[in-house]
Every structure is written in structure tokens, then in C-alpha cells.
N, C-alpha and C positions, 0 to 999 in steps of 0.2 A: 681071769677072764673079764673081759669089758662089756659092762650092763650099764642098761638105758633103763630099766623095770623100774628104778625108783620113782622115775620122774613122772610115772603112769597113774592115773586115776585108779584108788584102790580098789574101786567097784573091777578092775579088770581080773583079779582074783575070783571075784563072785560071779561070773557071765554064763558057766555052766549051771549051777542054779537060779540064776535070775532070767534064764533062756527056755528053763526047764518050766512048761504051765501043766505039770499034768497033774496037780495039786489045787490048781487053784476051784475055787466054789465060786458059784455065780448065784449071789443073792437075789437078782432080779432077772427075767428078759431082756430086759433094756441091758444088762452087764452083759448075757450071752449073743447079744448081738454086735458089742463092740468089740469083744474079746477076739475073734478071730482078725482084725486089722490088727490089732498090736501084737497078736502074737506073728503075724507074716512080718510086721515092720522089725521086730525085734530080733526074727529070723536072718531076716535081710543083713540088718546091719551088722551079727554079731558076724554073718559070713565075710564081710566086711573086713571085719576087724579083724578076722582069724588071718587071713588074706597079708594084712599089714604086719600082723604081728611075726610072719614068716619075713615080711621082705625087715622087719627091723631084726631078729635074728642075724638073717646073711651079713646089712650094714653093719651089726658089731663084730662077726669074725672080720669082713672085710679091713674093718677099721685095725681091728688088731694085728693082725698081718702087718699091715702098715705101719704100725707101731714098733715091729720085728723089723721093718725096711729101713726107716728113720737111724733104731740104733746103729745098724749097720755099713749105714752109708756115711759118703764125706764128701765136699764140696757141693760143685752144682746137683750131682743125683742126690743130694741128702734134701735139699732146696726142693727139689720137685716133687721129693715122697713128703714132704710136709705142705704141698700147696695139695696133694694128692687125701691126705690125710686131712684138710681142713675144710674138700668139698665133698666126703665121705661122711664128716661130721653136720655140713650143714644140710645133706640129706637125714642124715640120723634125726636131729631138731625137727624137721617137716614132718617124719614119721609118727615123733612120737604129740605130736601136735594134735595130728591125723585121726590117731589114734583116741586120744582127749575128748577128741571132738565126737567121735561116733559114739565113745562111750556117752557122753551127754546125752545123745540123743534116746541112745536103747535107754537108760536111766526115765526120759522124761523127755519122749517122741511127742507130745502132741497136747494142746490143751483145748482145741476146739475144734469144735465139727459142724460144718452147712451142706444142707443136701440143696440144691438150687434145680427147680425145673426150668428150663429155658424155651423159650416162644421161639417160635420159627420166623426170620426177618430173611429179606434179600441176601444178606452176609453168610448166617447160618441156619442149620435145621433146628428143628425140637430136638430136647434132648435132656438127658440130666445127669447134671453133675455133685459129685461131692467130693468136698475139700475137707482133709483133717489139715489143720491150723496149727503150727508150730513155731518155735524160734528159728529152725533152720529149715530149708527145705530138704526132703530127701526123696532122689530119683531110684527103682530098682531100675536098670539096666534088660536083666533077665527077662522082665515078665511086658519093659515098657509102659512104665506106671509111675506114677505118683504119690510115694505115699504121703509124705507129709509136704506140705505149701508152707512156704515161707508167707510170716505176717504181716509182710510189707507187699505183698503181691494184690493186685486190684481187686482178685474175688475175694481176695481177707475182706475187705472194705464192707462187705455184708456180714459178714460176723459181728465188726463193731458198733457196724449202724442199726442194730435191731436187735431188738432183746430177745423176738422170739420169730416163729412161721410168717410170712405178712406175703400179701399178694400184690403185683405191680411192683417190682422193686427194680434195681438197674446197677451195673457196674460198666465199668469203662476199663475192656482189655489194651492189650497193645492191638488188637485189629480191628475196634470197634464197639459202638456200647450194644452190651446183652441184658435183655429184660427177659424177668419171667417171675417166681414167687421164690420167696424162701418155704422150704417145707421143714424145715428139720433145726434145730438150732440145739448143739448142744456142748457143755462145757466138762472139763475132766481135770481132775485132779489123780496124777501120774507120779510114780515116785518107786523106782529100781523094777519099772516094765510093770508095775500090776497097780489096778486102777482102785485110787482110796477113794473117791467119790465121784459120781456123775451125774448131773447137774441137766435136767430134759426143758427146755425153755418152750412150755407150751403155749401160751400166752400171758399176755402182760411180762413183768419184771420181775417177778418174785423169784423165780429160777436163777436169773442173772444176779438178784439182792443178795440170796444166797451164797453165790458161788464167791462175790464180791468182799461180802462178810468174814466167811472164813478165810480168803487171804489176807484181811486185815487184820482177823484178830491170831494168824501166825506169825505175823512181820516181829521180830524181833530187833533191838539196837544192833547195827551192824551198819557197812560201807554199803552204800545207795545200791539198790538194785533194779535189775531189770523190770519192769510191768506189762510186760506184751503180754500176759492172760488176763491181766484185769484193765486193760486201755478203753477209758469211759468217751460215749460217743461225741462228748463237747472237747477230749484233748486227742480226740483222734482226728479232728477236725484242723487243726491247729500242727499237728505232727505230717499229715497228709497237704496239708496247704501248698500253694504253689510256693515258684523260685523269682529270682528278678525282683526285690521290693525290700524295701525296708520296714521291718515287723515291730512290732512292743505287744509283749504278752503281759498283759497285768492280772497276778493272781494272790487270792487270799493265803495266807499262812497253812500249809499243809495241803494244797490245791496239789500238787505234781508238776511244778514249775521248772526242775531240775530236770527229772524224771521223763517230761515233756522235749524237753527242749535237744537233750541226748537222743531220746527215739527219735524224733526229728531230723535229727543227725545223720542216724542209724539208716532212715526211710529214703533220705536225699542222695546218700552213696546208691542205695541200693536202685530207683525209679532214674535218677539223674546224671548216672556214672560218670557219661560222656561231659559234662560239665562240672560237677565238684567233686572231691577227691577228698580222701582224708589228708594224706601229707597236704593239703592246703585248707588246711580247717582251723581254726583257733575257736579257743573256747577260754575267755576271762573270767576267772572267778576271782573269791573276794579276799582268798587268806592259801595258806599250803594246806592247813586241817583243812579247808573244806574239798581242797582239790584233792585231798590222798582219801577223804569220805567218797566224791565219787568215779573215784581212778577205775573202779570195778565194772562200769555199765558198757561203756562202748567195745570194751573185750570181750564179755559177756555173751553181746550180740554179733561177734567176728568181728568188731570193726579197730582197726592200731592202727596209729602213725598220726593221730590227732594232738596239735599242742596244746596244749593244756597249763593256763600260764596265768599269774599275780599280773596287775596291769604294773605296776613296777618293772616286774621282771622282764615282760614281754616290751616295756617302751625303751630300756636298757639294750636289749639283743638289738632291736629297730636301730637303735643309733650306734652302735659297736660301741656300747660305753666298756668299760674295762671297770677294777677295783678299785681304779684313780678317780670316779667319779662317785661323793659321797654327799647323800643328805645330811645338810646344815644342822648342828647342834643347838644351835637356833631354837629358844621356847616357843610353843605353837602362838600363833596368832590368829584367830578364829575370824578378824575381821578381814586380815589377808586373804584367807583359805576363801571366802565367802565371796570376793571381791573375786579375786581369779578363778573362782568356779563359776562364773555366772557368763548369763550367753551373749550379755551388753560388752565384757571382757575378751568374749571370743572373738566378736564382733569386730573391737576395735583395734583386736591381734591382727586379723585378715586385713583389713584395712590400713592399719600402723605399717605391715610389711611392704604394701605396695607401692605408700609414699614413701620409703626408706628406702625401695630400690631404686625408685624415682630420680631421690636425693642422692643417692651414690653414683649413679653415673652420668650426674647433672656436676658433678662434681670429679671427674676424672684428672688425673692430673698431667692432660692432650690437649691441644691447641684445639681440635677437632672433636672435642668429646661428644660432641654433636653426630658425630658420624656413628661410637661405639652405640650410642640411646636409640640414633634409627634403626641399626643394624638388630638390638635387642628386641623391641616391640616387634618390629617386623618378622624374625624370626620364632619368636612369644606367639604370634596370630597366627601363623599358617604350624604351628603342630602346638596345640593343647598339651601332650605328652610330655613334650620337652622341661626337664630341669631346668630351675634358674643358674643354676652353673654350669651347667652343658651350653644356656644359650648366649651366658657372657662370655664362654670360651668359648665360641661358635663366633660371636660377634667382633671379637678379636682378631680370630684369624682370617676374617671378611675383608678387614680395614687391609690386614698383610696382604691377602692375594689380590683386593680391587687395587692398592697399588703397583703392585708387581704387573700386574697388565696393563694400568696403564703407562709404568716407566717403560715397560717391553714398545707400546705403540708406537707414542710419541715420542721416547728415547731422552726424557724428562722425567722428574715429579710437576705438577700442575700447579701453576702459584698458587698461594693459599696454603697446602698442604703439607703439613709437617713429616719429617723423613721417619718412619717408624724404625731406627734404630734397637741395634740389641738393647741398650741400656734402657731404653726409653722403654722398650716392651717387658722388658724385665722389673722396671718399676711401675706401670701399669696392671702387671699380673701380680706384682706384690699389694699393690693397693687393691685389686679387685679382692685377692684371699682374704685380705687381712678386713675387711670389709665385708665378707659373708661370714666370717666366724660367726656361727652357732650365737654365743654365751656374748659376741657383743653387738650381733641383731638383736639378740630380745633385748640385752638391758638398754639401748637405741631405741625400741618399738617402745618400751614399757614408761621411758622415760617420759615419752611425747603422749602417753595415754590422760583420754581427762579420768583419770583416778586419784585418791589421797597423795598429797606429797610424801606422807611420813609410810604409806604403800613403796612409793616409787624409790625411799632413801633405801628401805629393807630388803628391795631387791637386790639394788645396787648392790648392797653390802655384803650379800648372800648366796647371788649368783655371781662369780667371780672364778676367776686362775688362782691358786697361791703356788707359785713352783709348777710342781708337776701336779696337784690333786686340784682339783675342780670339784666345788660345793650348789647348793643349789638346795629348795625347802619342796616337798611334795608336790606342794601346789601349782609348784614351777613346771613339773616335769611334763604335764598335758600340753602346754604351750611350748616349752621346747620343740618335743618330740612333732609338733604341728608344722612348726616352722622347717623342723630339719628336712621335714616330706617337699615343703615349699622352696626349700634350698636344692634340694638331692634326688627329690620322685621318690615315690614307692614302688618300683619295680622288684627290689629287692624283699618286697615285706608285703606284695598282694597275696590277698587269700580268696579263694573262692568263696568260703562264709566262712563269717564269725560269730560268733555266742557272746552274749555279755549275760550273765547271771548277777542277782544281787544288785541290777543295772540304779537302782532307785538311791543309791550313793554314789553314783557316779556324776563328775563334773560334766556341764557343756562341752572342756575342750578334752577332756578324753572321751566322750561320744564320737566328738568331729575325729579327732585321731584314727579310731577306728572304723568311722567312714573314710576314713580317705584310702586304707587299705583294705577294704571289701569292694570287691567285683560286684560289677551292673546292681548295686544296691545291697546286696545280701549280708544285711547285718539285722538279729535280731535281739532286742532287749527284754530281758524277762527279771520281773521283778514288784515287788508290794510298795506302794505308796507310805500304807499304811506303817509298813519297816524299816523306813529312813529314818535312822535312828543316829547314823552319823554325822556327825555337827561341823558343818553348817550342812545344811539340807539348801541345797542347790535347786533340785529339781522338784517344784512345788503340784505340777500340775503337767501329763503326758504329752499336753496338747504341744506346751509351750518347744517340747523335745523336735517335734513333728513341724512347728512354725521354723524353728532355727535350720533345720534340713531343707526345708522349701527355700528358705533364704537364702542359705551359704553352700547349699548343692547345687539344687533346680527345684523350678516348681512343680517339672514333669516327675520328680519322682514319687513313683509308685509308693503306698504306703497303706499300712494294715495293722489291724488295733483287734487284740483279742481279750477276754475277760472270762475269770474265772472266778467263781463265788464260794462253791464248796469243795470244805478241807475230808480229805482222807486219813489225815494222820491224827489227829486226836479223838477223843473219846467225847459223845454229847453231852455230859457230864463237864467236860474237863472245858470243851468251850461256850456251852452257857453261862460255866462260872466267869470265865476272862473276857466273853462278849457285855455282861450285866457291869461288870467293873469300868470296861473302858468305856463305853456308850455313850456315857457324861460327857465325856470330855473329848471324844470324837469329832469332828466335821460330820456334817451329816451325809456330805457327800462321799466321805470314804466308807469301802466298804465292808463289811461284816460278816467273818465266815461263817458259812453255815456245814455246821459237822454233819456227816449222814452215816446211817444204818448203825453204830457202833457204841453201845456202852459199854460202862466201866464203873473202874472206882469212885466214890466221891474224892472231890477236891477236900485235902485235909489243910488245916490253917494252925500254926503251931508255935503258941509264946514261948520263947527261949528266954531265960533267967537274963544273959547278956547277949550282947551283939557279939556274933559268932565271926563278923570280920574283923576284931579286935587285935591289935599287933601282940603277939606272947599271951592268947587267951586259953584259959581252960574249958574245952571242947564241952559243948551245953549237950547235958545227959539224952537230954530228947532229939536234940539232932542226931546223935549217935545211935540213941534208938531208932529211929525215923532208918538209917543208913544201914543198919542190921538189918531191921526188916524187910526193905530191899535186895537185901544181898544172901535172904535167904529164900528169896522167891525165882532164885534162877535168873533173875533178870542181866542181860548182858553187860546192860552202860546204863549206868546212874549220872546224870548230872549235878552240880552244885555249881548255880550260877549267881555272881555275882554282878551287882551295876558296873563295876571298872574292874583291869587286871589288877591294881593293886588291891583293891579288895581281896579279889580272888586268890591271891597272892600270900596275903594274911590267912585268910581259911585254910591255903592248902596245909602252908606252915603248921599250926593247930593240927590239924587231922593226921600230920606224920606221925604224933605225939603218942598215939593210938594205936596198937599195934597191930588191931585183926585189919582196922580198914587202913593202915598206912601200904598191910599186905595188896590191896588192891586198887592204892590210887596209880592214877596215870601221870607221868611228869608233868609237868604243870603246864611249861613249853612245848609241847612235843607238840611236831608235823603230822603224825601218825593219830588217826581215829580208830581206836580197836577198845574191846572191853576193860570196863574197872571202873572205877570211881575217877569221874573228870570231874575237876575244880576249873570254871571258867568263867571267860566274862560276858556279859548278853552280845557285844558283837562279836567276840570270837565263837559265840552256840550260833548265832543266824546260820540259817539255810540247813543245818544239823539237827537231826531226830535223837531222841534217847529214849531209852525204857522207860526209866522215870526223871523227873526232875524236881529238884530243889529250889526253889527262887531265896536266896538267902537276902535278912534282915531288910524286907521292905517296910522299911523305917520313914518318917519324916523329910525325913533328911536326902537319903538316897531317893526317895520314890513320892515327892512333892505331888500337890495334886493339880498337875499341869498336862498338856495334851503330851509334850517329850518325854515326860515318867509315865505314862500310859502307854506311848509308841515299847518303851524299855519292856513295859510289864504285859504289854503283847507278845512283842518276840521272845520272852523267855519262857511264861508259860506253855504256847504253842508249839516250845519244841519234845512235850512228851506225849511218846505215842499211848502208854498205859495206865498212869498215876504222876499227880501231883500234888506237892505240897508248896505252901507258902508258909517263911519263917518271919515274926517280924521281935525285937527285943521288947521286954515286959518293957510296960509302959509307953514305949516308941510306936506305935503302928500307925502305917501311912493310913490316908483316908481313902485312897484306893480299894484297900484291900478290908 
């Protein structure tokens, strides 16, 4: 017999007792007053369910039947009982989908509640409303009700904007804005239909601190999650913002930058359908760990079909590169990396291209080249849209047809004018290709750039053909990929929006890149100043992001600058100590997270006998206590971070040596964020949370006492949400720390 039950949420075994309240005690009033909505909602759904769970039934006999059809048939009816069989299964999949889904919701229908009185206007009457508040919304049918409101929906908007009751307040429906008072404000914690706490927001915060508190101090190391119960009214702000514009969210370490930027997401499919789309979303992050850390959120909230891509990977698909195109073996050169990441470089890319096209068909090899250059610009001005290879083969076949009418007129060619012959057109269209190639526009563009000479040998050298494999260094790949949009249009590669995460290491010209394939603006950048930790640091200051967009876009582009100060993910504790360390050596302009509501352990400080990233070292007794005592506190994901991979590399080594904790390290490479013992480097932990963390051997040597071994010893503290430690070897300790 063919079953689907495995692939079901285990709670669907539990739905008769988890449906069953004739058990439950109501501690308070306030419980026997909410109790009866969840037990209707849980009603509701479980009919639901029951409902589905008959029609997935029928789809597995029917499928099996089918299966009986298959064996027995031959030719074309065997073809049709398997096209027959493959839309029986992809019902089957929706079902148990279906199914998934309602179970979530009876599990944990609803986390807030507003009762709203409404003022009588010209629109509507007096009247009042209440909304339970949930991740999905859910309609009864039967009764014509609402039980749960999705939290992107307009009257959500007063839940997040107020902590408690308040009088004069407003929301903006789809028919018009409704004023009247909040009376009710209240918060729930919900888990398999029966409610573990309730949270009554009388006035002031202190209701909301609470509610706020205990989700923070359940969060456990895991892949990023949802936060529509605890969405604070500065990132609701920022998640609710309009469309059309180009954004930079700059936030503190543990602010909800990710977090943010995904419900954002989340909120623009759901208010703005008609114009963004997930299949046309991208979203840039910084590495695969961080992307498979938050592969869970936008599922979460229903939302699939968003890309989700390394700027590597995503400027490779852009240009159809294949495995023939490989970054240069080439040792890094920082002064390169620095020079072609800046926006004076971008600058005189845009500009380098325009005299090259100039020069190339000032340079045609036609008596009349004169004619292909007017036929280009002319055709350039009247459509914006047009490719530079669409309008030189446009221009082309201009010269062909205005002769053929006029040799039809006058029953001539026109002195002066040379006959465009096959051959002639054929070596024209060869010089035109061989002239827009990719790999030798740029190394043309880059030659005539005022940058280093010994800049301009290394490109030469590096971007190149050998055979069939084509090379090319990092730093190359943002101006490539610019130019190939300049050659070819982005029609193939527009998105409705896109996401840049971790944006504060990213280049001038991979910003402009993904300007250029974001619709009417909608690109936004989110990202810490403070965490440019990637060398060379490009981007010094937001403004300068915002100036090069006015320039090389428009000045009319729309633009918006958000700021966040306080972190949610550590412990006050954990950032007093790393706020007091870095201070010194700060700018006084950057800024300073401020932790709320949340203590913890103290920060422990811990001399190791030797430096524990030692190649072939015997693992120091106290680090391995320190790694015990973590892993016997339940805690999911331990970090142990180092200033480089090869560091990291060395530690992991050592720590195999060991047998309990070699049982719970994570491979050292892996794509994959899940629990155990991760050995990493501070930029591969960026943007990543862990139970606890490690800061291994800040030493002298690694962790000098400069502002870039401070940005380091930022970002790797920052990233534990419950306990930290700092190692540094006897006698070595940086003056940081």
C-alpha cells in the first residue's frame, strides 16, 4: 500500500488529544477569556484537516491503481497512465503540503491580539474590531469569520506600533484610513493549541519587555528564524516601508538585519503582489554557510521560489559563464583588489566603455564608417533599452536596407558609396564581434584607465583566453559582469528586488551590477560599517554609496537610509564587555550596540599554557574544559573562532585528537550550519549566531591593537547569543582584550 503519512508533521498523530480541551485549568480570567477562540480556531482547523486527510487517502489508492495501470500497459497507454500517475502525485505533494500547513497553525494559531474601537467617519460606522494576529491568516468559511489575520495585513500595524491600549491611533486599509483607540493589546505564547503564557499590555512596555525577554532567552543556535511575534516598532518600520527607491539599512551587530530584511520580503509579496514576485527576487549573501543558516525563513512564512545566491555565483549565471571560466591562481594583491573596488574605478569603467565604443566604430573597416557611427548613436537615443549589440547589428542592417532603396530608386549605388558586399559585410560583422568580446573590452577599458601601470600589466596577464579556459581574479568579476549588461542589457537578469546582505564588503562595482538589474530602484543594502572586516574596505562611509548612485544612475533617484542601534542577540553582559574593549579604537562616529533587556553569563577570559592554533598542538586542558562545559549545558552550536581559516584549520586538526569532542565537531568546510562544535574563521562566523563562542588565542600578533583587529574582535564576539569566552596564550595577550 502506498503512503504519504511519513512526510506529515508528527503532531498529526497527536490532533485528537491536542483538540481535546476538556482538561485544560485556566489559571487566570484573562486565560478563560481567550480560551474559547482557540479552542473554535483549533476546531476549525482540525476539520480542516480531517477533510484533507480523506481527500489524501483517495489520492493514494488512486495513485496506486495507477501503478497497477503502468505495470500493465505498453506503448502509447503506458505513456499516458504515467503522465496520469505524475499529476496524481503532484496533487498528492499539495496535499500533504496542505496539510503541514494547517497543522502549524492548530500547533501555534496566533501570537497577538488587538481589540480596536473605531470612530465613525464618512467611509465607515463606529464599531469594533478584533484581530488575533498570526503568521498566516485563517478564514472559517462556516461561520464567515476571521480567525486569525495575517501579520502583514494593515490592522497588524497596530499591534507593532504600540505596546499597549492608546487613544487616537490610525491604520491605513485597502479602503481607507480607520481611526479610533487601541483598547486591548495582548501577547501569547502558544505551543500544540494550549497557551503557556499571556502577556496583557496594560500600559507602558513592561508587558511587551516581558513577552520580548522570554523569546530571547528561548532562541537557541539554529538556522535563522522567523520573528513576526517579537517584530520591534523601529524594524517594523523598515519591513513596512514603501517600494520604488533604493534603501541602505545600517545596523549594529545583532540588530535583526537579516531577520529584517527577509520579513521585508515576506511583507512586499504579500501588500505588493501585483508588482514583485518571488521568482523575481534575489537575495546576495556573503558565503553558502550563511545562505543554508537562512534558507529556513522565507519557507517559514509561505514564501519559495526566491534566489538566493553568493555574488560569485549569481554574476556567473548573469553572464552564462560555464566551468571554463576560473579564478586566477594568482596571489592576492590587496592593492589591486582596493583600486578596482573603488567608485573613481567604477567611474572610469562607465566612461572608458563609452570612448571604446567611440573608437571602435570610428574605426570600422568601411569607406563609410561614418554612416555605421550615425546610424548607432541615433538608434542609442531614441530607445534607452536598446543593447550595444542589438544597436550595432541594428546599425548594420540600416546601411544594407538604406542602400537597397536607394539602388531600387535611382537604379544605382550613389557616388561616394561603397557596395556592401557579402565579403565586406562579413568582415565588418567579424570586426564588430571580435570587438565587443567581453575579456577584450575590459582589458581595452582598463588599459587606457589612469590607474597603476603594474595594475594594468596584472590584468592583462590574468584576464585572458588560454584555449578553451578563460581566468580572470575576483576583483575583476564586478566590472566584467557591468560591462557584459553594457554589451548584452539585462532583460535576461531583471529582478523586481534585490537584497544585498553583509552589503558593507561589498565593491562600488558589484553595488552598480546589481543596480543595474533591480527594477524602478529596488535594491536594498543592509549591513554594519562597523563589520567591514574584509580587506580592502571599499566602502568607508554610506554617503559615498548614495553619491555614486546619484551620479551613474540619476539624481532623481529616490533614496532611504535606515539605522539601527540595539542588538537582540547578546547578552548585556556579553556586550558591555566588547563595547569597553573596542571604544578606544573606534571612530567616534561609528556606532555602538546597545544590548537590551537580556542578561547572562559573564564574559570568562582564559590563559591557555600555548596557542591552541599551533600546527600538530596538544589541545590546552582548559580549552577542552571550557568545550565540555558547553556541551554539557545542552547548548546546540559552540563556536571556536579563529582570525584566519588557516588558523582555524590548525585548531580543528588538534580538536579531532580528542575523542568526546572530535564526536561533535562539524567539518570544518561544510556548507551546512547545524549543531556541534564549529571551528571557524571571523569572516566565515559574520552574520551567524551561536550558543556560545570561543574567540581563540587573541594574541599580539593576531589581534594588534588597531581599529581592523578591533572590527575582527567585534564581529566574533557579537556572534554569541549566551556565553563567551576569550583565549589568549600565556604570556601573549593582545592589549585589546
Amino acid at each position: 500500500m502506498l503512503t504519504f503519512q511519513k512526510y506529515l508533521d508528527p503532531l498529526v498523530n497527536k490532533l485528537g488529544e491536542i483538540t481535546d480541551f476538556s482538561d485544560v485549568k485556566m489559571p487566570s480570567t484573562i486565560y478563560e477569556e481567550e480560551y474559547p477562540h482557540l479552542v473554535k480556531t483549533a476546531t476549525v482547523v482540525n476539520k480542516q484537516i480531517g477533510l484533507q486527510m480523506e481527500k489524501l487517502k483517495e489520492l493514494e489508492d488512486q495513485l496506486e491503481k495507477q501503478v497497477y495501470i503502468i505495470d500493465n500497459e505498453t506503448g502509447d497507454d503506458k505513456k499516458a497512465a504515467v503522465k496520469i500517475y505524475n499529476q496524481i502525485l503532484k496533487q498528492i505533494e499539495g496535499t500533504v503540503k496542505r496539510i503541514n500547513h494547517e497543522i502549524s497553525i492548530i500547533d501555534s494559531p496566533y501570537f497577538g491580539k488587538i481589540k480596536f474601537r473605531r470612530d465613525a467617519n464618512a467611509k465607515f460606522p463606529a464599531g469594533n474590531l478584533t484581530a488575533y494576529i498570526g503568521k498566516f491568516a485563517y478564514f472559517d468559511r462556516d461561520s464567515q469569520t476571521n480567525l486569525v489575520t495575517d501579520w502583514r495585513a494593515p490592522i497588524a500595524n497596530l499591534y507593532y506600533m504600540n505596546s499597549g491600549p492608546r487613544k487616537g491611533v490610525e491604520f491605513e486599509g485597502p479602503v481607507g484610513t480607520q481611526t479610533g483607540d487601541i483598547e486591548q493589546k495582548r501577547m501569547f505564547e502558544i505551543s500544540k493549541a494550549r497557551i503557556k503564557n499571556l502577556y496583557d499590555a496594560k500600559t507602558g512596555n513592561s508587558a511587551a519587555d516581558e513577552f520580548l525577554l522570554s523569546q530571547l532567552n528561548q532562541k537557541i543556535g539554529q538556522k535563522l528564524t522567523d520573528i513576526v511575534s517579537t517584530i520591534q516598532d523601529e524594524q517594523n518600520k523598515i519591513i513596512r516601508d514603501g517600494i520604488n527607491k533604493f534603501t541602505i539599512l545600517q545596523g549594529v551587530a545583532g540588530s535583526g538585519k537579516t531577520t529584517i530584511v527577509l520579513h521585508r520580503l515576506a511583507y512586499l509579496f504579500f501588500t505588493h503582489q501585483d508588482t514583485i514576485s518571488s521568482d523575481k527576487t534575489l537575495v546576495i549573501a556573503p558565503n553558502k554557510l550563511f545562505l543554508d543558516y537562512i534558507s529556513g525563513v522565507l519557507p517559514s512564512l509561505g514564501i519559495d521560489g526566491v534566489e538566493t545566491n553568493t555574488y560569485l555565483f549569481w554574476a556567473k549565471k548573469a553572464m552564462k559563464w560555464g566551468n571554463n571560466y576560473v579564478i586566477s591562481n594568482q596571489p592576492e594583491d590587496l592593492e589591486s583588489k582596493e583600486i578596482k573596488g573603488s567608485k573613481d574605478f567604477l567611474k572610469q569603467l562607465a566612461e572608458g566603455f563609452e570612448s571604446y565604443m567611440q573608437e571602435v566604430l570610428e574605426n570600422v573597416p568601411y569607406s563609410r564608417a561614418d554612416l555605421l557611427y550615425r546610424n548607432y548613436y541615433d538608434i542609442k537615443s531614441k530607445s534607452s533599452s536598446i543593447t550595444t549589440s542589438e544597436a550595432l547589428k541594428l546599425s548594420l542592417e540600416k546601411i544594407k536596407s538604406d542602400l537597397l532603396i536607394k539602388n531600387l530608386t535611382t537604379g544605382t549605388y550613389m557616388q561616394g558609396i561603397s557596395i556592401l558586399n557579402e565579403d565586406l559585410e562579413t568582415k565588418i560583422s567579424k570586426y564588430l564581434t571580435d570587438k565587443t568580446n567581453l575579456f577584450a573590452v575590459y582589458r581595452s577599458v582598463v588599459s587606457n584607465m589612469n590607474i597603476p601601470d603594474r595594475i594594468k600589466k596584472r590584468t592583462l596577464s590574468t584576464v585572458k583566453k588560454n584555449k578553451s579556459v578563460y581566468t580572470y581574479e575576483f576583483e575583476d568579476l564586478a566590472p566584467l559582469t557591468i560591462l557584459y549588461f553594457m554589451l548584452n542589457g539585462t532583460t535576461e537578469s531583471q529582478k523586481d528586488y534585490v537584497i544585498v546582505d553583509e552589503a558593507q564588503d561589498m565593491s562600488f562595482s558589484q553595488i552598480y551590477s546589481l543596480f543595474m538589474v533591480s527594477k524602478k530602484d529596488n535594491l536594498m543594502l543592509a549591513g554594519d560599517l562597523a563589520q567591514a572586516i574584509k580587506q580592502p574596505n571599499n566602502i568607508k562611509d554610506w554617503i559615498e554609496v548614495f553619491d555614486v548612485v546619484k551620479e551613474l544612475v540619476s539624481q532623481d533617484t529616490p533614496c532611504e537610509y535606515h539605522q539601527l542601534n540595539k542588538c537582540y542577540r547578546a547578552t548585556i553582559e556579553t556586550m558591555e564587555y566588547i563595547t569597553s574593549k573596542i571604544d578606544p579604537l573606534f571612530p567616534k562616529t561609528f556606532l555602538r550596540p546597545q544590548a537590551v533587556l537580556r542578561h547572562g553569563e559573564k564574559v570568562e577570559i582564559i590563559e591557555t599554557e600555548r596557542a591552541i592554533n599551533s600546527p600538530n598542538s596538544q589541545v590546552d586542558n582548559l580549552l577542552i574544559n571550557a568545550i565540555r562545559k558547553e556541551l554539557s549545558t545542552n547548548r546546540n552550536t559552540i563556536a571556536i573562532v579563529a582570525r584566519t581559516f588557516e588558523f582555524a584549520k590548525d585548531i580543528y586538526d588538534n580538536l579531532k585528537k580528542v575523542k568526546d569532542i572530535a564526536e561533535n565537531l562539524v567539518p570544518i568546510e561544510t556548507d551546512n550550519y547545524g549543531s556541534g562544535i564549529i571551528v571557524t574563521s571571523v569572516a566565515n562566523a559574520k552574520g551567524l549566531e551561536f550558543d556560545s563562542v570561543i574567540i581563540a588565542d587573541v594574541n599580539k600578533d593576531s589581534y594588534d591593537n588597531t581599529f581592523e583587529a578591533a572590527r575582527q574582535f567585534y564581529v566574533a564576539g557579537t556572534r554569541a547569543l549566551h556565553k563567551l569566552y576569550v583565549t589568549y596564550p600565556k604570556g601573549d595577550k593582545s592589549e585589546i582584550i
